[in-house]
C-alpha positions in Angstrom: 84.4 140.6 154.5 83.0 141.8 157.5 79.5 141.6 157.1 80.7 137.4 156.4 82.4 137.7 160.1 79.7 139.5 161.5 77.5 136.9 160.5 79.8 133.7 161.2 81.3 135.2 164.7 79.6 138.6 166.3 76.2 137.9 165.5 76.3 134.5 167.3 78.1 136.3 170.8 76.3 138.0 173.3 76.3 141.7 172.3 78.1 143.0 175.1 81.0 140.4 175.0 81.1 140.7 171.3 81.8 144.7 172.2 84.5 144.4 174.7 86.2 141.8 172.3 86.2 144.0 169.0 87.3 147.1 171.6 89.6 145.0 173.0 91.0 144.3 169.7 90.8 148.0 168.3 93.0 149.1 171.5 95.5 146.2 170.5 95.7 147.3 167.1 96.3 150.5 168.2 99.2 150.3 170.4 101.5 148.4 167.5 103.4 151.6 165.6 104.1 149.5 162.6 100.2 148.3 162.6 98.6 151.2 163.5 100.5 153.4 161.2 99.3 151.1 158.7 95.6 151.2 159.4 95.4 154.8 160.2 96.8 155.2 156.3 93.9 152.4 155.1 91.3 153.7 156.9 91.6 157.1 157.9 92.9 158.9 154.5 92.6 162.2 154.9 90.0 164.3 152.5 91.3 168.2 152.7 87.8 169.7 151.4 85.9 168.2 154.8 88.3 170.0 157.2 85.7 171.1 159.7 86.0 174.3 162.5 83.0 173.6 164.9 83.3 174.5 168.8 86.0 176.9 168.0 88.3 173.7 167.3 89.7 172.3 164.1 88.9 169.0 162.8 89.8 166.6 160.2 86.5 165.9 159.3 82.8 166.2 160.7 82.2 162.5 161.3 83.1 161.3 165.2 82.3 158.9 167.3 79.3 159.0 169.4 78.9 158.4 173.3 78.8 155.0 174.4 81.3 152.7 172.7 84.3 154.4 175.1 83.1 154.9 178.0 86.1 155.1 180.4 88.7 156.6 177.5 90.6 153.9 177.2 90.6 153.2 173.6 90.7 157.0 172.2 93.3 156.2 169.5 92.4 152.8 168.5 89.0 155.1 166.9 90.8 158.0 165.5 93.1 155.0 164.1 89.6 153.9 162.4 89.1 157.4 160.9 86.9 158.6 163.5 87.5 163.2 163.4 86.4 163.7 167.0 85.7 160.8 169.9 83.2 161.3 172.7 83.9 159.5 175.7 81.4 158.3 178.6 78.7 158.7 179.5 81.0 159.2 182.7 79.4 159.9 186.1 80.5 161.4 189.7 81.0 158.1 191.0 81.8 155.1 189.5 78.8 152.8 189.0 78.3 149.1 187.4 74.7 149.6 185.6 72.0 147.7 185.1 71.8 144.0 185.5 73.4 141.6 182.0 71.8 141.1 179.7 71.1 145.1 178.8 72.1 145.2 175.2 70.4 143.7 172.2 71.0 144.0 168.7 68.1 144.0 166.3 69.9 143.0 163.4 66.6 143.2 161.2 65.9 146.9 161.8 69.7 147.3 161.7 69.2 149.0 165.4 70.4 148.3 168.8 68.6 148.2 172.5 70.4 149.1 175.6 69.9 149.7 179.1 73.4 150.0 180.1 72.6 152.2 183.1 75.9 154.4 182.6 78.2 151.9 183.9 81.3 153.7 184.1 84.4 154.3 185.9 83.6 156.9 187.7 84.7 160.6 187.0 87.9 160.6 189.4 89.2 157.6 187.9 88.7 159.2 183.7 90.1 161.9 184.6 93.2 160.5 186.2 93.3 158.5 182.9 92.9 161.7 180.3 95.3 163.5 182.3 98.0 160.4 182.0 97.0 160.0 178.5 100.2 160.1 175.6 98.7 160.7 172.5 99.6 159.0 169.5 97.0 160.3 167.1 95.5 163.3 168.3 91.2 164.0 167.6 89.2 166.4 169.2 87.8 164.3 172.4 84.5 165.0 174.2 83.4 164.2 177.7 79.7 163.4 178.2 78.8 163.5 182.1 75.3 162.1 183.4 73.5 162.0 186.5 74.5 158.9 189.1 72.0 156.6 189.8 72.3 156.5 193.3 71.7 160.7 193.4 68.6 161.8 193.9 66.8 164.2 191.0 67.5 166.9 193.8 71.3 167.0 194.5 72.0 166.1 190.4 73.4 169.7 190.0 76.1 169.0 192.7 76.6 165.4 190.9 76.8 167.3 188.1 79.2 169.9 188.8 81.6 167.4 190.6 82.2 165.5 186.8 82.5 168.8 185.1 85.4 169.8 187.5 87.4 166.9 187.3 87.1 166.1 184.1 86.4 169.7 182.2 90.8 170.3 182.1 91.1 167.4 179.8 87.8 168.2 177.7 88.1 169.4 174.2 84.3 169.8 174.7 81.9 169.0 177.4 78.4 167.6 177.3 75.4 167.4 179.7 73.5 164.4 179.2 70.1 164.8 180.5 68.7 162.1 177.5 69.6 158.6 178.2 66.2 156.9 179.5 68.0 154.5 181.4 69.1 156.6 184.6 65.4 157.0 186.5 64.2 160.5 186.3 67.0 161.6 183.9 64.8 163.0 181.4 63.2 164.8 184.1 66.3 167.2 183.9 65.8 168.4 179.9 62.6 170.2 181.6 63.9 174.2 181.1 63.5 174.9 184.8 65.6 172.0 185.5 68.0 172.4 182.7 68.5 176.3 183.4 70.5 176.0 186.6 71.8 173.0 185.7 73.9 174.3 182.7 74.4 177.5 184.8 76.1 175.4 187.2 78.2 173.2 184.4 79.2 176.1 182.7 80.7 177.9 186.0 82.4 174.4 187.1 84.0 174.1 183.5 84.8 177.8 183.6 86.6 177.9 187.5 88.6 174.9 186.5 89.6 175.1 183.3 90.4 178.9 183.5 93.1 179.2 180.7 90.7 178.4 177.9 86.6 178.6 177.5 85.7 174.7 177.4 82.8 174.3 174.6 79.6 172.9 176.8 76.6 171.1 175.1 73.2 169.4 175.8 72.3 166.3 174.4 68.4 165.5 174.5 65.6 162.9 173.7 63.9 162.5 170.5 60.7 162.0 172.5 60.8 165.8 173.5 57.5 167.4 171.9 58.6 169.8 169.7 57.4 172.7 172.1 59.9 171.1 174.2 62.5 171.1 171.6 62.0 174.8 171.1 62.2 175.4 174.6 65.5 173.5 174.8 66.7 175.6 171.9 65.6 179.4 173.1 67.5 178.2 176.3 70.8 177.4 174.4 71.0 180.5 173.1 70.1 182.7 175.9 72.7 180.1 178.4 75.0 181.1 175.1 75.6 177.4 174.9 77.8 176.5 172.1 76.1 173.0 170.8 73.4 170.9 171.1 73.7 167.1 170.3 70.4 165.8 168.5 69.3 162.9 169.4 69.9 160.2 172.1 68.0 157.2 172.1 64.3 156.7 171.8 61.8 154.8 174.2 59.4 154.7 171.3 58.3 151.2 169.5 55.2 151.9 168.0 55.4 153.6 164.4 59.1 152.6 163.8 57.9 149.3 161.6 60.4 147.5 163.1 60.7 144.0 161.7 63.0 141.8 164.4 60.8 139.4 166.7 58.6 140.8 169.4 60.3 139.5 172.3 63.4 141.7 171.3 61.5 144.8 170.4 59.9 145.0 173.6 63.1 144.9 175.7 63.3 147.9 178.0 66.0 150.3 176.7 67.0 153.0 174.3 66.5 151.9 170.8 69.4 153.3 168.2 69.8 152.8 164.8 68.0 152.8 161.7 64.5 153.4 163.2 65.9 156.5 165.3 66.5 158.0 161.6 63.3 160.2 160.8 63.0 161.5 163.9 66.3 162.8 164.8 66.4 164.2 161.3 63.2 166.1 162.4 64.3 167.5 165.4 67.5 168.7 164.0 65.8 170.4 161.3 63.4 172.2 164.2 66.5 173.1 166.3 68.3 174.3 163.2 64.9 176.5 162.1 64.7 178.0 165.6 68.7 178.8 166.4 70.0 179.0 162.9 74.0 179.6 162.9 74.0 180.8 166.6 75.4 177.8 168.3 76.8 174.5 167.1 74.5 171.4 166.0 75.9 167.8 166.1 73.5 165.4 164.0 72.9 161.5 165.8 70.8 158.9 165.5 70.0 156.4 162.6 73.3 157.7 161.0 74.3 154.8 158.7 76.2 155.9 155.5 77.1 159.1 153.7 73.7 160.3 152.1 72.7 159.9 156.1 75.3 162.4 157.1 74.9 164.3 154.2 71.2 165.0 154.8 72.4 165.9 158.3 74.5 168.7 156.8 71.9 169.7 155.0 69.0 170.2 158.0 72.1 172.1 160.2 74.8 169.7 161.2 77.8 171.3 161.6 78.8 167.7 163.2 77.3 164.1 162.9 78.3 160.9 165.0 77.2 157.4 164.5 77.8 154.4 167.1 75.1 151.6 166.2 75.8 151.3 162.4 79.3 151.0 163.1 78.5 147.2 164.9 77.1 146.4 161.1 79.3 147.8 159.3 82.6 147.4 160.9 86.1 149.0 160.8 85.8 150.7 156.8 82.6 152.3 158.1 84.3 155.6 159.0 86.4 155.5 155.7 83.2 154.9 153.6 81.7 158.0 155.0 84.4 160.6 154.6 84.6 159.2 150.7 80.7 159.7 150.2 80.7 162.9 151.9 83.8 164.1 149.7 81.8 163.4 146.6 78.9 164.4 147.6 80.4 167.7 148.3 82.0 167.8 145.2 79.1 167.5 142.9 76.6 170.0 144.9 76.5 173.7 144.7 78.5 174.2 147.8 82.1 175.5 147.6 83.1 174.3 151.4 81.0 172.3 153.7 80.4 175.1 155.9 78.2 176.2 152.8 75.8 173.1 153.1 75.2 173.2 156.7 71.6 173.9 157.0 71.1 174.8 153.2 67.9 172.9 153.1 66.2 174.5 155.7 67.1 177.8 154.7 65.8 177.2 151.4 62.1 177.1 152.9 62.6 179.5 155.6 
């Protein structure tokens, strides 16, 4: 039934408006007890043999909700309603901050993939905060805070940007994460360089630590899948020696060529992050690299070209501990979540493994 809507209703709205509209929607649902009760019960049944401890924190499940869709926390239980485990908010910044000029998303329906150049419009970091800290929960999944870079800093004084996010918002962080990936903030990427990234996450880590003293706030790195792999291993032998506890595999891609994207020309070459389907075999590379080179030492979340169980599954497999998805949810709508936890159940149930702890990584160690 969706996939019909999609078709008849999203498809033909501009992508943006067609997001605000099904969040808007989500958060309405969500703050109804009778209705929400209801749709938490149809699509968010709970599976006990996926019960996940990553990060030191317990989950229902491994599957969450990627950057991006909430970026201001405003709709954190309308997507645990939807049977989303764990939520990450933002990409939040130290100030608040429009982004890029409309129109910035595009949906490449063909290559089941998405194109943005958001430019981290956000809130601001004061103003999440302020809303995490007045936040009643209704349901209750682990919630992430991704910080990035403002625009309007220079590469220079990003630390201090930075560090300002990770003190405001590190007290209401289940876990934190430095964004350094999104190609959309000019000279972002600059920052996943290791003598860049070193005293960066130095300087998150001591922010999270001095304001958030009662408890040892989980801090990740999320990076590009157009690092070269020498990069990828440098990224990783930095994460360990930092003692970071995760790193999130992958953001989006700048890359077109070699993707065999199929949607028409003018939209493939839109400026932007590409996600989706095409983002697949790549971040399923890198994740298997990251997983060969740090092995059970620190936490890996699998994202990128995510679309269905076998997707997450495979994730496991190369070293996931955790997966997300964001673009596959715009095609597949609100039984996406629900559809995943059921595949991954059975999946589980017919393989060698006795938990899923077992299967994370399993195929890599097999040809180690």
């Amino acid at each position: 039934m969706y996939k019909i809507f999609f078709r008849l209703v999203f498809k033909r709205l501009d992508p943006e408006r067609a997001h605000h509209l099904a969040f808007r929607w989500i958060r309405l649902a969500a703050g109804v007890p009778v209705l929400r009760t209801f749709l938490a019960a149809a699509l968010a049944p709970r599976h006990k043999e996926l019960r996940t401890e990553a990060l030191g924190l317990r989950m229902h499940g491994p599957f969450g909700l990627a950057a991006g869709f909430d970026k201001n926390a405003v709709g954190i239980d309308g997507m645990a309603m939807l049977g989303f485990d764990h939520v990450e908010i933002g990409t939040v910044t130290g100030e608040p901050q429009p982004g890029n000029p409309k129109q910035r998303l595009f949906r490449l329906v063909e290559d089941r993939a998405l194109i943005n150049r958001m430019g981290f419009n956000n809130d601001g970091s004061l103003r999440v905060a302020a809303r995490l800290a007045s936040r009643t929960p209704v349901f209750k999944p682990v919630v992430g805070v991704n910080i990035g870079k403002t625009k309007v800093v220079p590469e220079e004084e990003a630390v201090a940007d930075y560090v300002k996010s990770a003190e405001r918002l590190a007290p209401y962080a289940d876990y934190l994460v430095v964004n350094v990936s999104s190609p959309n903030t000019p000279g972002l990427r600059n920052l996943q360089a290791t003598e860049a990234l070193r005293p960066l996450l130095s300087a998150v880590r001591e922010a999270a630590d001095r304001t958030a003293p009662a408890r040892r706030v989980p801090l990740l790195v999320k990076i590009a899948p157009d690092l070269a792999d020498e990069d990828v291993d440098a990224v990783a032998d930095l994460a360990v020696e930092l003692g970071l506890d995760g790193i999130i595999a992958t953001n989006t891609t700048v890359a077109r060529e070699g993707l065999g994207l199929q949607s028409a020309p003018g939209l493939v070459k839109e400026t932007g992050g590409l996600s989706g389907a095409p983002l697949k075999e790549r971040s399923l590379e890198v994740l298997r690299r990251l997983y060969a080179r740090v092995g059970d030492r620190i936490t890996l979340v699998g994202v990128g070209g995510i679309e269905n169980a076998e997707d997450a599954w495979q994730r496991i497999l190369a070293g996931a501990t955790l997966v997300q998805g964001y673009s596959a949810f715009v095609y597949e709508g609100p039984f996406w979540a629900r559809a995943i936890h059921k595949g991954l159940a059975a999946r589980l149930a017919t393989s060698p493994y006795a938990t899923l702890a077992d299967a994370v990584g399993a195929d890599v160690r097999k040809t180690a």
